[in-house]
Residue, then its C-alpha position, 0 to 999 in steps of 0.5 A: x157087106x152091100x146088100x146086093x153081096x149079102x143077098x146073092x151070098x145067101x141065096x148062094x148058099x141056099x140054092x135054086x130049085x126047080x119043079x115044085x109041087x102041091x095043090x095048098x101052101x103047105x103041101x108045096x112047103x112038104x115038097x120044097x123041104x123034101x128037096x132043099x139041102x138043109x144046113x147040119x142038124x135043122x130037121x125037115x119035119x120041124x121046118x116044114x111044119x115052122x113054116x106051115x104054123x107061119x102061113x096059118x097065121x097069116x100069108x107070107x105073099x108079098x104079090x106079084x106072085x112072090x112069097x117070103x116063107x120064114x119059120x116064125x121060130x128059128x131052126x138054126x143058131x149060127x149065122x154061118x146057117x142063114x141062107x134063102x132058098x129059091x123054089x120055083x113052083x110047077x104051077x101056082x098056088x093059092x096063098x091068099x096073097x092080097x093082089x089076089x095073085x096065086x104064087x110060083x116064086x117062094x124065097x125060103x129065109x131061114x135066120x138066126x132071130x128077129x133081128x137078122x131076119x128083118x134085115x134080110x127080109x128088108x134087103x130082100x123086099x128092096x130087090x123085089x120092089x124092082x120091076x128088073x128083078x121081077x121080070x128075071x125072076x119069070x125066066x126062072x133064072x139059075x143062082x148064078x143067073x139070079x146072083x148076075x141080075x142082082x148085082x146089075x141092079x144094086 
């Protein structure tokens, strides 16, 4: 599978959402959990605070407004459950992001492992080194929308 096929796959899978609020990293992970349609058997509480434990430790911004949220533990076992979710946040938050830039895009990964969430988190950071991909990611595409502009640039 090319990796344009594999991003736009998972992010299919995952979805896009809209409206995403709280005042500190944390609290927008409480909000985007609350939201996301999660894979069978994955509880909320123990994503949202996977995340949470990920971010203390330190920031998941990769800048440009952009953060890369992971558990640091995997909540699901089966491939056929990895997915990335896209969450527009309705103002941005301070995530202590290195360009200094507070953060109104988050890509949630969710993996089966090490493995299998390096190859989607390099996969992913290819895309958003794209000054195109970027620029679309400000009009808050839709998945088809964002799945289209994916393709146009691999």
């Amino acid at each position: 599978m090319r990796e344009s096929e594999d991003i736009a796959s998972l992010i299919q899978k995952g979805g896009v959402y809209y409206n995403i609020s709280g005042e500190t990293p944390c609290a927008v992970f409480a909000d985007a959990v609350a939201q996301l349609v999660l894979p069978s058997g994955v509880d909320p509480e123990v994503l949202k605070e996977g995340l949470c434990e990920r971010e203390r430790l330190m920031t998941t911004s990769v800048g440009s407004g952009i953060a890369l949220p992971h558990p640091r533990t995997p909540v699901i076992s089966s491939e056929e459950d990895q997915r990335v979710y896209v969450c527009y946040l309705d103002k941005a938050v301070n995530f202590d992001a290195m360009d200094g830039k507070p953060v109104s895009v988050l890509f949630i990964i969710l993996s089966t492992g090490s493995q299998s969430h390096l190859k989607v988190l390099s996969r992913l950071s290819w895309f958003l080194q794209q000054e195109s991909f970027r620029s679309a990611l400000k009009e808050k595409p839709d998945a088809a929308e964002l799945v289209s502009a994916i393709k146009k640039i691999s």
